[in-house]
SERO-4910 file (N, C-alpha, C, O; in steps of 0.05 Angstrom, whole numbers):
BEGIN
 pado doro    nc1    nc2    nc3   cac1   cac2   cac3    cc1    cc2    cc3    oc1    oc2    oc3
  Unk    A  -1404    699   -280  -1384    678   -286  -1384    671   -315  -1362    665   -325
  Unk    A  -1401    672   -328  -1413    658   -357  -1412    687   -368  -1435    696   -371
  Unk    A  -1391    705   -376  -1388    727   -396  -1366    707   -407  -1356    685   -404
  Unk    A  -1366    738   -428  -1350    738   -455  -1314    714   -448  -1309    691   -455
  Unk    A  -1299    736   -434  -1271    718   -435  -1274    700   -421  -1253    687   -419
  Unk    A  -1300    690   -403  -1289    660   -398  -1309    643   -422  -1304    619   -425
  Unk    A  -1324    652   -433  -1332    623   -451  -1303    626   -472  -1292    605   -480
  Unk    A  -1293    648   -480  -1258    654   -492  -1250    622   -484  -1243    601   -494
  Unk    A  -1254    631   -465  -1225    607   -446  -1236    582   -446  -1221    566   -458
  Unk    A  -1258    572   -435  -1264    548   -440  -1272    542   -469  -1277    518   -469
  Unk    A  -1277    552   -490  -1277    545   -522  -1251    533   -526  -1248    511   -538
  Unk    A  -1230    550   -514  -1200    541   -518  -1199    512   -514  -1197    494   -531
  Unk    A  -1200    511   -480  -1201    482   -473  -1220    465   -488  -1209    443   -487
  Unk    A  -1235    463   -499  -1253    460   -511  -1240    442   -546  -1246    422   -558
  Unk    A  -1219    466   -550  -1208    452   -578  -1192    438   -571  -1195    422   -589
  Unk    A  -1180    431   -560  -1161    410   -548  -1170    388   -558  -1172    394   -582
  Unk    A  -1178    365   -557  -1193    343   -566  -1202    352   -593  -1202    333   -609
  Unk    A  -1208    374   -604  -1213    381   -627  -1178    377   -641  -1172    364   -661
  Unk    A  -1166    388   -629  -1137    381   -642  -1122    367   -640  -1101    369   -654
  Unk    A  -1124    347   -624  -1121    317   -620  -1134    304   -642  -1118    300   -661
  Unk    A  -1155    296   -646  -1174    282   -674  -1171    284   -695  -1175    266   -711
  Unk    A  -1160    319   -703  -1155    330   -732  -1127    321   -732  -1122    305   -751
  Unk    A  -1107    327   -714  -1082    315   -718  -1078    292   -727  -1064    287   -747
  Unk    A  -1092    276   -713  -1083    245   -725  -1113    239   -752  -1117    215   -756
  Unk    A  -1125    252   -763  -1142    249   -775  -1124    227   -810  -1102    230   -821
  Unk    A  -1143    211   -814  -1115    209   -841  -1128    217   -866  -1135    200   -882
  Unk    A  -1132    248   -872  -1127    260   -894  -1104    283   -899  -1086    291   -884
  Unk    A  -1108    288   -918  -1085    307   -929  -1091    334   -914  -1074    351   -909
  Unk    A  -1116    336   -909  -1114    370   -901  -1109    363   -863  -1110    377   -843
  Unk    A  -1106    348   -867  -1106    347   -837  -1087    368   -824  -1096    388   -813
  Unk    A  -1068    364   -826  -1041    380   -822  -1049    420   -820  -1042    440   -806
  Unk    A  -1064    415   -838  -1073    448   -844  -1092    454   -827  -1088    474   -814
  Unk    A  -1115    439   -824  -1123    439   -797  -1115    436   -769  -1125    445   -749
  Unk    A  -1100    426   -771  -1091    423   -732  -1080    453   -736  -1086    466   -716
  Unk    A  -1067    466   -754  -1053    487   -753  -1070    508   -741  -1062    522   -722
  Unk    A  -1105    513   -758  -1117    525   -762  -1136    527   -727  -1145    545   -713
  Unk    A  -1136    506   -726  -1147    495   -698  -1131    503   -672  -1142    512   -652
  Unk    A  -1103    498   -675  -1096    518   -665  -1088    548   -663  -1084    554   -639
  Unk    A  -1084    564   -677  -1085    589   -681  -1113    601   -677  -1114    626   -674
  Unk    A  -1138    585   -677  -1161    593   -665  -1155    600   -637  -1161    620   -624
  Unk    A  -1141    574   -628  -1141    564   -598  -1124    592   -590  -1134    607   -573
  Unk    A  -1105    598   -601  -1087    618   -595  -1096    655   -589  -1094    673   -573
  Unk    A  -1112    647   -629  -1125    687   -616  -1148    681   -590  -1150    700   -575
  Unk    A  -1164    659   -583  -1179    668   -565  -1160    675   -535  -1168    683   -514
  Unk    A  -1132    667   -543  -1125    675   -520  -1118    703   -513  -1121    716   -492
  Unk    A  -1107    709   -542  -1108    744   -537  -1138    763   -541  -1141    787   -542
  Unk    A  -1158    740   -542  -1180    755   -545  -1191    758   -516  -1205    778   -511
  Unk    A  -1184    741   -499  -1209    737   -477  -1196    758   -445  -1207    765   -424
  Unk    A  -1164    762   -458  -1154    777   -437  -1162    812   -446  -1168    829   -430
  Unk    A  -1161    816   -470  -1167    838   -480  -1193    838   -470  -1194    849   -448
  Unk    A  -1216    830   -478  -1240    836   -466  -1240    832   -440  -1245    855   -432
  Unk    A  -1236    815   -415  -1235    823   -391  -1231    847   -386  -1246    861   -373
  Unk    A  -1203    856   -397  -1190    888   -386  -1219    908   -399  -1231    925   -386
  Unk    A  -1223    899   -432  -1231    930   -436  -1268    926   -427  -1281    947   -422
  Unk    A  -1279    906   -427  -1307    904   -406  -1314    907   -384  -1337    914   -377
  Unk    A  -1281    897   -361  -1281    893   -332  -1297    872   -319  -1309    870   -298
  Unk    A  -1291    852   -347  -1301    819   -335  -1281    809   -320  -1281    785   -317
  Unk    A  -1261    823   -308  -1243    801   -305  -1255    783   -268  -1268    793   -250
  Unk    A  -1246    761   -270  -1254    738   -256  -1237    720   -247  -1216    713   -257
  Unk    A  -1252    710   -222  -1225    691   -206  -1227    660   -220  -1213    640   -219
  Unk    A  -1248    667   -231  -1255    635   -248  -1233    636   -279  -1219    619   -289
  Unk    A  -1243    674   -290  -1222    673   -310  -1194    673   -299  -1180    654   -306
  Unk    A  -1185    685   -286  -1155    680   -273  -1147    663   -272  -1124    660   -280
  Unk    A  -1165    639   -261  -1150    609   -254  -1153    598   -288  -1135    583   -295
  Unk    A  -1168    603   -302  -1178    581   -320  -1157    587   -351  -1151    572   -369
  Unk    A  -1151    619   -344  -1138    623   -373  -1111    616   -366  -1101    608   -387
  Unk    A  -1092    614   -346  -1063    595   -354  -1075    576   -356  -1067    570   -379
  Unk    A  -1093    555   -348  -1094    527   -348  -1088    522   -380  -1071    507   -390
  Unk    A  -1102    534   -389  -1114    533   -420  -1095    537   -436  -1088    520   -451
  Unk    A  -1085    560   -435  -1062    558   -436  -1038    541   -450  -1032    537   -473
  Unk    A  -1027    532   -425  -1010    509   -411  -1014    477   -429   -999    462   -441
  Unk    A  -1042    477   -420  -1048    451   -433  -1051    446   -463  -1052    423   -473
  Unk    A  -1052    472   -478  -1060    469   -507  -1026    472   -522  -1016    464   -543
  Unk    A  -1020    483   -507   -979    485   -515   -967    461   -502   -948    456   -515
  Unk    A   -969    445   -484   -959    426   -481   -977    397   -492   -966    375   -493
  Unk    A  -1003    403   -499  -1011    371   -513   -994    371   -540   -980    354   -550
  Unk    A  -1001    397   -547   -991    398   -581   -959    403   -586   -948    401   -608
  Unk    A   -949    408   -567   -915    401   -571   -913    366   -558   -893    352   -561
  Unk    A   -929    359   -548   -932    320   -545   -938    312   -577   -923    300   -592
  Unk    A   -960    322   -583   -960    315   -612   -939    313   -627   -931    293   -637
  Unk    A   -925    346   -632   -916    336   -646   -881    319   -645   -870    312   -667
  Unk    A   -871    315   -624   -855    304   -616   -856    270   -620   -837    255   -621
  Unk    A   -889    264   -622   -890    244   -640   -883    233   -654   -869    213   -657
  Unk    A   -899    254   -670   -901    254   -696   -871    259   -710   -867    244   -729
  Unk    A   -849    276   -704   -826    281   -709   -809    271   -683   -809    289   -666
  Unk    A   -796    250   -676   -785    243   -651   -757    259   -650   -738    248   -640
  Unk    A   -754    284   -661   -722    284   -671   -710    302   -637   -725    313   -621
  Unk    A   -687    300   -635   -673    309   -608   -685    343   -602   -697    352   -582
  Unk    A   -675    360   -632   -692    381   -630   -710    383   -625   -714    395   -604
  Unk    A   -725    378   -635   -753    383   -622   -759    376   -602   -779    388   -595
  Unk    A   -750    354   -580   -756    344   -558   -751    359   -535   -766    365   -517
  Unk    A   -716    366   -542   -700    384   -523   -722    406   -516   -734    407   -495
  Unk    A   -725    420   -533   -737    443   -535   -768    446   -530   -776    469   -526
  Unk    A   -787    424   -530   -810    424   -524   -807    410   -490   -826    413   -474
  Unk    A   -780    394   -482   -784    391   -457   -771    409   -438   -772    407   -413
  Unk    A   -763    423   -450   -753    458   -432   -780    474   -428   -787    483   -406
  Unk    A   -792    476   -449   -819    490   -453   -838    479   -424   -844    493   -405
  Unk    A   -844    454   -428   -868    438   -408   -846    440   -384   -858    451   -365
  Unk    A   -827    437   -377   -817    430   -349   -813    460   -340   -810    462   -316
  Unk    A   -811    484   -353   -815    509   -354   -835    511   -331   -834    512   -306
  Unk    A   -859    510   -358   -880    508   -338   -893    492   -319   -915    499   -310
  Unk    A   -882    474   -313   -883    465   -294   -874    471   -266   -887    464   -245
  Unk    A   -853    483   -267   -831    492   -242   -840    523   -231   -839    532   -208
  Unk    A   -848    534   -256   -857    562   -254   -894    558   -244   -903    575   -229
  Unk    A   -904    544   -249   -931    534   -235   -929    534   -200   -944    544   -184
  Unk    A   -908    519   -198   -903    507   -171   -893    530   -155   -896    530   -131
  Unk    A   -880    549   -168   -864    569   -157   -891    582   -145   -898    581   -121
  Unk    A   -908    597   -172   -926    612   -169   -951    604   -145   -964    623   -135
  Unk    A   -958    573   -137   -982    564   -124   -963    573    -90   -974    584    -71
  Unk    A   -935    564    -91   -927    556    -64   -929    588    -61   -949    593    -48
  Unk    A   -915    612    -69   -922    631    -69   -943    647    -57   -944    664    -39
  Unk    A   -961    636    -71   -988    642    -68  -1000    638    -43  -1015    654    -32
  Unk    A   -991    611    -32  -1003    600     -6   -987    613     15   -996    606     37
  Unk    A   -967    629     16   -957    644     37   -959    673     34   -948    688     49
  Unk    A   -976    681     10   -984    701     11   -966    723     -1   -967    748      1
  Unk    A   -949    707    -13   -934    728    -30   -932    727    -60   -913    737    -73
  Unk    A   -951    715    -69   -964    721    -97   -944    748   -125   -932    745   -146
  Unk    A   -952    769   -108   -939    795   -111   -920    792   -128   -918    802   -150
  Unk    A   -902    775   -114   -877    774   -123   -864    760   -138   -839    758   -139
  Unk    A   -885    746   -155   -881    721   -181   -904    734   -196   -921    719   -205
  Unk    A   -905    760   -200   -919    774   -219   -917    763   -249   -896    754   -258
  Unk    A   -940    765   -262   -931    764   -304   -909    779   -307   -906    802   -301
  Unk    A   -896    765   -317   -876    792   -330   -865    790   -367   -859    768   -378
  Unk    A   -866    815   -381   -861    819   -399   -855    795   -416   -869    786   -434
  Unk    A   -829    784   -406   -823    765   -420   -834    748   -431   -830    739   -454
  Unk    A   -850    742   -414   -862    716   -406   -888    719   -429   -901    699   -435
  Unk    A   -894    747   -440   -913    741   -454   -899    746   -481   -915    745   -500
  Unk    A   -878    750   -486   -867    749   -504   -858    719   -521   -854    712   -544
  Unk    A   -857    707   -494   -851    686   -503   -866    667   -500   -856    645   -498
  Unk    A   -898    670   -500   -928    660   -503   -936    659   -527   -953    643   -536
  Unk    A   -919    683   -543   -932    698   -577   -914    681   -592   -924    669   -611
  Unk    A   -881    675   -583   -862    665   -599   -876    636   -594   -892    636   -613
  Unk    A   -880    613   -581   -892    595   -581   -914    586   -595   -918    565   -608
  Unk    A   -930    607   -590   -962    600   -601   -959    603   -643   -974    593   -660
  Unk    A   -934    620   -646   -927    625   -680   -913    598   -686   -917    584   -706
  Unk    A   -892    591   -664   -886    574   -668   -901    545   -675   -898    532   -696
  Unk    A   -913    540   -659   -925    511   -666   -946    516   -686   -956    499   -700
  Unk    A   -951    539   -684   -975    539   -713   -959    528   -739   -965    510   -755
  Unk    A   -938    543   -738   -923    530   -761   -912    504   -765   -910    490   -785
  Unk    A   -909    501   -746   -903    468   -739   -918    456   -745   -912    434   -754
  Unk    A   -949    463   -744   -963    435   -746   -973    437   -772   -987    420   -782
  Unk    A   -966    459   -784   -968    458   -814   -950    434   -832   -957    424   -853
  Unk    A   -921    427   -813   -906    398   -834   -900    419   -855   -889    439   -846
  Unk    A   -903    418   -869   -898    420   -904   -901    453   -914   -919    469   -913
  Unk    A   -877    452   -923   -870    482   -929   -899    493   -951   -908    477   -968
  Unk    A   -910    521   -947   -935    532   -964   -923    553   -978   -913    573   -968
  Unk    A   -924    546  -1008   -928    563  -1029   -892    580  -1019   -885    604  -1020
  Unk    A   -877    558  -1012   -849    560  -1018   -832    568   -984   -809    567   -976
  Unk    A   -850    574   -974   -847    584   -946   -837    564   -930   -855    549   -921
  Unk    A   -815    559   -924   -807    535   -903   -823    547   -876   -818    564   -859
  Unk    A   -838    534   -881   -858    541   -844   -838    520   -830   -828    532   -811
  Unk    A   -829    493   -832   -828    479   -809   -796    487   -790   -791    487   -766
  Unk    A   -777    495   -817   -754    511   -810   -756    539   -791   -745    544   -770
  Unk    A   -772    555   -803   -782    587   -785   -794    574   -761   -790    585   -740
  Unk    A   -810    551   -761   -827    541   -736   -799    527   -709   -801    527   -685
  Unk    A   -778    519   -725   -760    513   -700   -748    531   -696   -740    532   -673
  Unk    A   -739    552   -714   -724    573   -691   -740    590   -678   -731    601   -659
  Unk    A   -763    595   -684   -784    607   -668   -790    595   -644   -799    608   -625
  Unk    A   -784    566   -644   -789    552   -615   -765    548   -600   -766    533   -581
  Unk    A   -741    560   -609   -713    557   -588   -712    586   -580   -703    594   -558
  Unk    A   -723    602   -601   -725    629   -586   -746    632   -566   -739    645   -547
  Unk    A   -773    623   -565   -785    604   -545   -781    601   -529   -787    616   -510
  Unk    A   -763    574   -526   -748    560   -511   -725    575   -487   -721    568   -464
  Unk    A   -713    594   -500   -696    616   -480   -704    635   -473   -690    647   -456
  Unk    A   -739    648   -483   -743    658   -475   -763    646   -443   -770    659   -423
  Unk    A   -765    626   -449   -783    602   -426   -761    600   -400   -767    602   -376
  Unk    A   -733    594   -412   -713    606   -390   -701    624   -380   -684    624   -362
  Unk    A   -710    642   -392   -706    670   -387   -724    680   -369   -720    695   -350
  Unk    A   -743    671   -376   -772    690   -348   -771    662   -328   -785    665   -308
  Unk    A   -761    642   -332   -761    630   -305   -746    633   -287   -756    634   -264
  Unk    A   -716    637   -292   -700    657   -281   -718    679   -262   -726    675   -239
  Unk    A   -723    704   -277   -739    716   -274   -758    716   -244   -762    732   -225
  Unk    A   -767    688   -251   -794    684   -223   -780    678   -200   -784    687   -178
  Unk    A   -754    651   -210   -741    642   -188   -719    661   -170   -710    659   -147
  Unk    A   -715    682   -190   -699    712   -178   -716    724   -157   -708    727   -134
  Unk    A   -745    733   -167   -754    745   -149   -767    727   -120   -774    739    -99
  Unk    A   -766    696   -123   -772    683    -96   -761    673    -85   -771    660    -67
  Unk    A   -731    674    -88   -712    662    -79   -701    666    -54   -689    650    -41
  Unk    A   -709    701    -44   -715    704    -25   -711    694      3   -694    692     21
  Unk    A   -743    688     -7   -760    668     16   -753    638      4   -742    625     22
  Unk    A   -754    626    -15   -741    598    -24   -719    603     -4   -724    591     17
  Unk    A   -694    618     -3   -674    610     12   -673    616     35   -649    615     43
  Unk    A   -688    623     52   -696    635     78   -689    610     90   -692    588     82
  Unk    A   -678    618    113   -673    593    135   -704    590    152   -720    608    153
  Unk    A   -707    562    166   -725    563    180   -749    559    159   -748    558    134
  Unk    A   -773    558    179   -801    550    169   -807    571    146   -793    592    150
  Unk    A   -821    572    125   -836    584    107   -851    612    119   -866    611    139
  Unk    A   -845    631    108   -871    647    128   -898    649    121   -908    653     99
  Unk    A   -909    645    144   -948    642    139   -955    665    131   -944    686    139
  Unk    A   -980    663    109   -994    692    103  -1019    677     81  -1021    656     68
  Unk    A  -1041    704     88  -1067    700     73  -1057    691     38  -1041    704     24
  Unk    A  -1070    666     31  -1069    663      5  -1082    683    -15  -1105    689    -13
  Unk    A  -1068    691    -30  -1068    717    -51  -1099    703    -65  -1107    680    -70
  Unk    A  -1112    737    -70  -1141    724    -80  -1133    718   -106  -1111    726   -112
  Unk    A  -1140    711   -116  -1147    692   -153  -1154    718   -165  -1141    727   -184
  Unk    A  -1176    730   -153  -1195    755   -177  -1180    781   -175  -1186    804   -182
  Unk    A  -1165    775   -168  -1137    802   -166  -1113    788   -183  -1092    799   -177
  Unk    A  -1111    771   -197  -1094    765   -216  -1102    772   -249  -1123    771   -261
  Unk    A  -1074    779   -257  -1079    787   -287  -1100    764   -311  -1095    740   -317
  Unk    A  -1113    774   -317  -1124    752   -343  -1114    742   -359  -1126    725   -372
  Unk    A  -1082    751   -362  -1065    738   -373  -1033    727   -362  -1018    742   -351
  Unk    A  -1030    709   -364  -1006    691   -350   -987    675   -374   -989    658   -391
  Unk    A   -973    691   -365   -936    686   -391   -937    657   -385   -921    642   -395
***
């Protein structure tokens, strides 16, 4: 249980509160830190699915634990900074993102509990638009353009492209369960899909 990509994954969870504290910290580098803090938070995510696959750690503990982590470190830090910047943009678009995953969560568990898992697979998209997010808010939480580079400008169209791509693979999930979502009559019963047979990584 205690290999390589799950301490990955809980370090992640781990910075969370680390990027909460630095965010609101009141110095000047602060800003550069939350950035930095997260983009840590970020490669361990492409680090801990890579090593599962290429070690064959993978785990029902890592399965469940790396969306959590996930999830929670892209939606505290788009709360931040919606804060911090209350503007319509940014809100629109960070509350497509969280209610995203939210709906796509719910899709995936009810799924799961009738045993058709299968069929709300990862898909492509979905990690495409994990990479456009995670660049995105790095830049974002940078604020203030570096050495002439409008980061916070590149950081919002990076998060509407994001953003469609968040509705694009939700589509996607709700296509392939809609199925059974529109099935008349009771739900059909079936063994809940194991955990340790899920990808280490979740769009």
């Amino acid at each position: 249980m205690w290999n390589t990509p799950n301490i990955l994954t809980l370090a992640r969870i781990g910075l969370i509160p680390v990027l909460v504290v630095v965010f609101y910290w009141p110095a000047e580098w602060a800003a550069i830190a939350s950035a930095l803090v997260f983009a840590v938070a970020a490669l361990t995510d492409l680090l801990d699915g890579y090593l599962a696959r290429k070690l064959g750690q993978t785990s029902a503990l890592g399965a469940f634990l790396d969306p959590v982590a996930d999830k929670l470190m892209v939606a505290i830090a788009l709360v931040l900074l919606v804060q911090a910047e209350p503007t319509p943009a940014l809100a629109i678009a960070a509350a497509i993102i969280i209610g995203r995953e939210i709906t796509v969560s719910a899709v995936r568990e009810w799924m799961a509990e009738i045993g058709e898992r299968a069929k709300v697979a990862v898909s492509l998209i979905g990690k495409f638009k994990t990479t456009a997010q995670m660049v995105a808010i790095t830049l974002l939480l940078l604020r203030d353009s570096i050495g002439g580079v409008p980061t916070h400008s590149i950081g919002m169209v990076l998060l509407y492209i994001a953003a469609a791509l968040t509705l694009w693979s939700m589509l996607v999930y709700l296509r392939a369960a809609w199925p059974i979502l529109s099935a008349p009559g009771e739900p059909p019963t079936g063994r809940r899909a194991e955990d340790g047979a899920a990808s280490p990584d979740e769009a």
